[in-house]
Z-matrix of the N, CA and C atoms (Angstrom, degrees):
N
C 1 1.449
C 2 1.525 1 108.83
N 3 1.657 2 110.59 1 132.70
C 4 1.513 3 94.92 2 177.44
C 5 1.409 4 131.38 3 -74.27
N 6 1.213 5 125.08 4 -170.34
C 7 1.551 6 105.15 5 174.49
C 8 1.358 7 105.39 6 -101.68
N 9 1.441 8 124.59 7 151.40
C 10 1.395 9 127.74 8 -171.91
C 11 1.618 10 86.65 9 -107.87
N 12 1.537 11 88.35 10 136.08
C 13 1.587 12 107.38 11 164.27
C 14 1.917 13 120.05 12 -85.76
N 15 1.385 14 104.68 13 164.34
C 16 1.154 15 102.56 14 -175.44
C 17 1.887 16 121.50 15 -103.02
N 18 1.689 17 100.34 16 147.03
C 19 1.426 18 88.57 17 -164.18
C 20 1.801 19 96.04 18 -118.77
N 21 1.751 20 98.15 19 166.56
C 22 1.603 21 98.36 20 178.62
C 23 1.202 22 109.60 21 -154.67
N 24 1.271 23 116.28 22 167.90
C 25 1.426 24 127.00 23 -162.41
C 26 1.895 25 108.09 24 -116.78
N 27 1.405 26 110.40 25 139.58
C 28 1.570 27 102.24 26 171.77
C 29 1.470 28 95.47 27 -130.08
N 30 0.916 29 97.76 28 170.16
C 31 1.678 30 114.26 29 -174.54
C 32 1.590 31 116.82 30 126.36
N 33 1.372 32 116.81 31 -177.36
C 34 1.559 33 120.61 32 168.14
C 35 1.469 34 129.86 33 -41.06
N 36 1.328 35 113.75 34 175.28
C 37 1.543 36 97.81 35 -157.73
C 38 1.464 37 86.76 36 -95.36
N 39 1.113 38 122.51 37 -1.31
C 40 1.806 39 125.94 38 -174.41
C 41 1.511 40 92.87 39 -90.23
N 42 1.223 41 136.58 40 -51.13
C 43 1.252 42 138.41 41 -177.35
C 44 1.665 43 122.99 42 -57.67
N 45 1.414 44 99.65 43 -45.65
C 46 1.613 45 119.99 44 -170.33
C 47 1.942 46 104.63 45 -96.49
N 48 1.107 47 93.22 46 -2.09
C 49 1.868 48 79.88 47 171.24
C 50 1.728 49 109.74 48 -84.00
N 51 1.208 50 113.49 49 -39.70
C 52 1.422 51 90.84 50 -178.77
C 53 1.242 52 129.55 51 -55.99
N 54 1.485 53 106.94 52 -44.42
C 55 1.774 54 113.67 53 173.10
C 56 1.539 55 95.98 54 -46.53
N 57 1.339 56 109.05 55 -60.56
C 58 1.659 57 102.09 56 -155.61
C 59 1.807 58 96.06 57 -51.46
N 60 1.036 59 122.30 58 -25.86
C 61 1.379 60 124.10 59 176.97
C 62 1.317 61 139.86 60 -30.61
N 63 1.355 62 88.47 61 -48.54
C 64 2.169 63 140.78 62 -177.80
C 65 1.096 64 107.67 63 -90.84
N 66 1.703 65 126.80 64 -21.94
C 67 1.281 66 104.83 65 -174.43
C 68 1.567 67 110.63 66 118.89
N 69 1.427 68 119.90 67 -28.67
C 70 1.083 69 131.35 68 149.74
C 71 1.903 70 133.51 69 -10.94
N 72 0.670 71 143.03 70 90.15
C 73 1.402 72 138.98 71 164.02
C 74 1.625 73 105.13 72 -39.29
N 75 1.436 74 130.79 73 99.67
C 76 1.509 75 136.42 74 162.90
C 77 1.582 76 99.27 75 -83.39
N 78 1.508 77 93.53 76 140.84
C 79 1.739 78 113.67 77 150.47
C 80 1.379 79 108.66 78 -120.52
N 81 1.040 80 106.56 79 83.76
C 82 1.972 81 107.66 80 155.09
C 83 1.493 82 126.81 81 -21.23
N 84 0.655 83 123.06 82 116.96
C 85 1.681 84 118.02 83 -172.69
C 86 1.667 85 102.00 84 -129.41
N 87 1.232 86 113.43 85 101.55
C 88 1.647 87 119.04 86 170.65
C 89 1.711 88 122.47 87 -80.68
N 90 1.330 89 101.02 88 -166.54
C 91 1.586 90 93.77 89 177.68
C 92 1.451 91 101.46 90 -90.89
N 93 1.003 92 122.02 91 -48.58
C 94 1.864 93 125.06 92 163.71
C 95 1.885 94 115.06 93 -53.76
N 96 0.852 95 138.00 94 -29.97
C 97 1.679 96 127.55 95 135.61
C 98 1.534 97 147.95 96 -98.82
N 99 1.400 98 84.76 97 25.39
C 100 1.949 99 88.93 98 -172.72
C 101 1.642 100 115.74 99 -73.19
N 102 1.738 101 103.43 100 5.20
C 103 1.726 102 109.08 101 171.43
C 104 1.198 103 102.91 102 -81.95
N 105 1.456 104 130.15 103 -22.68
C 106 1.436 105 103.12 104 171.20
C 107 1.325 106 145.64 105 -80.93
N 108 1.200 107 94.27 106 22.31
C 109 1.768 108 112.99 107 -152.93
C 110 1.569 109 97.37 108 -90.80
N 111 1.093 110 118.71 109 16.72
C 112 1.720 111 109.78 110 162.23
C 113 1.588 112 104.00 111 -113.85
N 114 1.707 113 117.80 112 -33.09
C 115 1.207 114 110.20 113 167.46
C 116 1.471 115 124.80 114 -59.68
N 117 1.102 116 101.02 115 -30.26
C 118 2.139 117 118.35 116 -179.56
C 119 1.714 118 93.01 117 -55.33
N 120 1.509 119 95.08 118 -75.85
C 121 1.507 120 99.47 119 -166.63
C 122 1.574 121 117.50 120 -64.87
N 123 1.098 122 127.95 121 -11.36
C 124 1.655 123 123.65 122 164.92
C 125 1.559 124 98.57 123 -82.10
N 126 0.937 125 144.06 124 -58.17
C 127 1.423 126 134.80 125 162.32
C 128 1.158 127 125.31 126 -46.40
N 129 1.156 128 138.03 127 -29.15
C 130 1.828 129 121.70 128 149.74
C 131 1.589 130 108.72 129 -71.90
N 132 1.543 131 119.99 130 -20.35
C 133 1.381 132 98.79 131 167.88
C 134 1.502 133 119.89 132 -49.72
N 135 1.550 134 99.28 133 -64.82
C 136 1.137 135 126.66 134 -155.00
C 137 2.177 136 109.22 135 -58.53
N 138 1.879 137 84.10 136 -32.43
C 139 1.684 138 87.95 137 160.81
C 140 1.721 139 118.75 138 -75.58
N 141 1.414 140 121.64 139 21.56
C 142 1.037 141 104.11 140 -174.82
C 143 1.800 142 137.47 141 61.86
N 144 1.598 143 101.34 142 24.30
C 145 1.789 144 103.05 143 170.94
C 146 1.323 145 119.62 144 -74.01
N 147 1.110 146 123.58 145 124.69
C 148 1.456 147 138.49 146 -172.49
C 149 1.610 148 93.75 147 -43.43
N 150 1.567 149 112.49 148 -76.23
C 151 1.526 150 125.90 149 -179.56
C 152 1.255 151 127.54 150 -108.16
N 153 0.953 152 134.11 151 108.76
C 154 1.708 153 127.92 152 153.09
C 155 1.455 154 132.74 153 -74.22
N 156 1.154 155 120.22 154 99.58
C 157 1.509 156 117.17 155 174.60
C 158 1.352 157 103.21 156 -70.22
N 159 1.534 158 124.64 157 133.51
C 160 1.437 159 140.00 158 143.47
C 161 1.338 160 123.81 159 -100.58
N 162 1.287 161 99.69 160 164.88
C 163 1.846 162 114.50 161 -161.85
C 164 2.073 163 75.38 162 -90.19
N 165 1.496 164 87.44 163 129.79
C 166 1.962 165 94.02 164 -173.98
C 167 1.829 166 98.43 165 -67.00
N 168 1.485 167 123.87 166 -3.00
C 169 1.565 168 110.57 167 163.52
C 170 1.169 169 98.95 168 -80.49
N 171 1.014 170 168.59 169 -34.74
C 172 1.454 171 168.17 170 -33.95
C 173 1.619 172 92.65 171 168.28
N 174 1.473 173 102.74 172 -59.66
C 175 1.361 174 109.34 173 -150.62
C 176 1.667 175 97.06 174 -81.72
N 177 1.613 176 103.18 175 -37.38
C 178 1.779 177 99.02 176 173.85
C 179 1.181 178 104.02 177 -55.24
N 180 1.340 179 128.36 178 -89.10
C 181 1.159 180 141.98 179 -171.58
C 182 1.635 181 138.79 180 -15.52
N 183 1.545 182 84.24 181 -23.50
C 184 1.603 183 101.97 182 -175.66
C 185 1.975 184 93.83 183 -145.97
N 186 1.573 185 112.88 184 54.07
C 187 1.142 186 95.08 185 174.60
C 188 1.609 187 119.69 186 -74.62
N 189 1.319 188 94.24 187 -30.67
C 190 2.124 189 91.61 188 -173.30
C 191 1.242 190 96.55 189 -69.97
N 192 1.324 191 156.91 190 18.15
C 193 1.388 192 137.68 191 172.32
C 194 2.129 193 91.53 192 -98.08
N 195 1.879 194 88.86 193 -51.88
C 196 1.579 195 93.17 194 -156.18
C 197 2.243 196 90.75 195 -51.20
N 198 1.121 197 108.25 196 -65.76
C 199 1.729 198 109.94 197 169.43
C 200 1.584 199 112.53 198 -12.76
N 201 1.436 200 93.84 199 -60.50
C 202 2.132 201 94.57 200 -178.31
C 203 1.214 202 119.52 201 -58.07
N 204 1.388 203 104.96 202 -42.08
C 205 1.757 204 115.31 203 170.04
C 206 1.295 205 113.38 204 -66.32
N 207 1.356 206 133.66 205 -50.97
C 208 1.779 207 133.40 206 170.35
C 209 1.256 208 99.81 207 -45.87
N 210 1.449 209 147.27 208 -52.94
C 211 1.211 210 153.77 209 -119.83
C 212 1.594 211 104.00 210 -113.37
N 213 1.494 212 104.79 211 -33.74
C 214 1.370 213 105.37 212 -177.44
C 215 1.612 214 118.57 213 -128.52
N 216 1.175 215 135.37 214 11.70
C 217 1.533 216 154.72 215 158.44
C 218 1.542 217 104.07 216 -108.09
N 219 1.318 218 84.94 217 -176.87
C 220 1.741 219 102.39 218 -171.82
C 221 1.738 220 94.76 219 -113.06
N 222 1.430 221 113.89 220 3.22
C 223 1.229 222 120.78 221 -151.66
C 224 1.984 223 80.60 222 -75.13
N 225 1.303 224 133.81 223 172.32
C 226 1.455 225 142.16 224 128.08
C 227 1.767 226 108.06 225 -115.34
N 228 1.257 227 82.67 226 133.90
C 229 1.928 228 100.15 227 -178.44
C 230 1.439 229 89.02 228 -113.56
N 231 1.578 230 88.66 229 125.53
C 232 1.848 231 106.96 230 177.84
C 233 1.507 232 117.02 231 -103.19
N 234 1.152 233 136.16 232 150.30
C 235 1.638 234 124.62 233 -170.77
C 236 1.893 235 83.29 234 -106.84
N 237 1.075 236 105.50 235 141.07
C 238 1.882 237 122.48 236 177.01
C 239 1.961 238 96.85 237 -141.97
N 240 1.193 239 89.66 238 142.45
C 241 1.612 240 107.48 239 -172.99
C 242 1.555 241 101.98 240 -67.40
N 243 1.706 242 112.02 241 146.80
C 244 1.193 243 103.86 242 -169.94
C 245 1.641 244 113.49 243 -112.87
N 246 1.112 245 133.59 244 -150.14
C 247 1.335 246 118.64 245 -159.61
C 248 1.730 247 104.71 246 -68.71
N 249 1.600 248 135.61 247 -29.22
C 250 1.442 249 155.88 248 -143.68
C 251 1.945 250 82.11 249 -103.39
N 252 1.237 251 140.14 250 -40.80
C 253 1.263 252 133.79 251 166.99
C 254 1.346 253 104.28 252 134.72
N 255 1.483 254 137.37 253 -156.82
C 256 1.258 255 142.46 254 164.17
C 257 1.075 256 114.43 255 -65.62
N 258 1.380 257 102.87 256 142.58
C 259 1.728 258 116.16 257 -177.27
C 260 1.802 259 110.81 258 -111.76
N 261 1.448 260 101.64 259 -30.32
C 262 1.692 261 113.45 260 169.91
C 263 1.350 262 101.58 261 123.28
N 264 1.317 263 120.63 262 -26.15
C 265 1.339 264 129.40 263 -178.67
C 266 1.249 265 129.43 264 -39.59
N 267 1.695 266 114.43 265 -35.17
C 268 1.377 267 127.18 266 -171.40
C 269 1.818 268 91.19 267 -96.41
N 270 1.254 269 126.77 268 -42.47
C 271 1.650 270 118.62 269 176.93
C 272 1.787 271 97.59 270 -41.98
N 273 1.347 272 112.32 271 -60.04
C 274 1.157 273 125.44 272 -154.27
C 275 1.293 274 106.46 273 -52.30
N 276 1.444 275 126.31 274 -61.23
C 277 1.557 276 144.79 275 -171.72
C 278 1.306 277 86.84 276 -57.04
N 279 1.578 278 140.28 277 -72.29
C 280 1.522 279 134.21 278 -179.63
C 281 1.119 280 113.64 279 -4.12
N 282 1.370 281 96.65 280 -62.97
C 283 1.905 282 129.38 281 -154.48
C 284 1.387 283 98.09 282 -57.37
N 285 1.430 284 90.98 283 -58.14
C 286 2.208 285 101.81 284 -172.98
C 287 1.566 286 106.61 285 -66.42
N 288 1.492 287 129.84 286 -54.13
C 289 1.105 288 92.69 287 151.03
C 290 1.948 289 166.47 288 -6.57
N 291 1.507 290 82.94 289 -90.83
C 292 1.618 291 114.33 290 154.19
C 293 2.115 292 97.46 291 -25.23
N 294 1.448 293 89.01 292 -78.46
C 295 1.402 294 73.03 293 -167.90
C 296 1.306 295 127.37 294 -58.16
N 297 1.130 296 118.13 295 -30.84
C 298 1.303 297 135.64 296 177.39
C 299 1.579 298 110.93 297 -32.31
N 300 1.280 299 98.03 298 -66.70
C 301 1.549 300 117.47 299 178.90
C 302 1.407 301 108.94 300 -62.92
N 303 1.268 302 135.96 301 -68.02
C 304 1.522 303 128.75 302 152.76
C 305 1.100 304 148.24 303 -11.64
N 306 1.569 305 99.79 304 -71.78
C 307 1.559 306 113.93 305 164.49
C 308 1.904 307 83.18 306 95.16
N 309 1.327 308 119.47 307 33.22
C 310 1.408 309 117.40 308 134.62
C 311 1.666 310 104.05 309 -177.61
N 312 1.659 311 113.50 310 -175.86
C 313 1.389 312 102.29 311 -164.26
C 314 1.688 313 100.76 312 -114.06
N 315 0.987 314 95.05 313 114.21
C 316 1.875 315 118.71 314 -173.37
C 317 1.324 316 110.42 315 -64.94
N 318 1.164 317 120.68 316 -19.82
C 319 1.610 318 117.65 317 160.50
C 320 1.344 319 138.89 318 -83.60
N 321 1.609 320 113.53 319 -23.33
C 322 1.429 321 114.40 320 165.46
C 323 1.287 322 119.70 321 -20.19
N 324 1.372 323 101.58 322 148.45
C 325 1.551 324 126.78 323 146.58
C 326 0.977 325 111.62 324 -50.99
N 327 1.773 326 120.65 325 121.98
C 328 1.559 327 134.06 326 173.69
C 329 1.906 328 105.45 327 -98.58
């Protein structure tokens, strides 16, 4: 059996309690530490987490970091809606994905 790696969630404490719920590794991220949130997430890269869920403000806000980390770990950082609801951000990243892998975008309007 292989070994399963471990995954975690950053964002608000409204966002990150459920994971922590499951078993999840949460990083709380307040308004008084939300600068560390590129050091957090290069350090669960660098620990090897399969997935990171981010709060999708999180994930706008700091997309060229979340990109450096996709691009250069094995880690995938996922955008998940944050306590205020969907922003579109995480449809969107799907989308770019999706195509990515394809080589067109499978959701268009027909």
């Amino acid at each position: 059996m292989a070994d399963s790696k471990p995954m975690a969630a950053i964002g608000s404490y409204e966002m990150a309690l459920p994971f922590q719920a499951v078993g999840v590794k949460s990083v709380i991220l307040t308004a008084e530490n939300r600068n560390t949130f590129e050091s957090e997430l290069e350090k669960l890269a660098r620990e090897d987490y399969a997935v990171v869920f981010i709060q999708e403000d999180l994930f706008v806000e700091f997309a060229d970091k979340v990109e450096e980390i996709n691009d250069n770990y094995q880690t995938s950082v996922l955008p998940v809606p944050g306590p205020s609801g969907a922003t579109g951000a995480g449809l969107a990243s799907i989308r770019s994905s999706v195509e990515k892998a394809v080589g067109m975008d499978i959701f268009a309007e027909r």
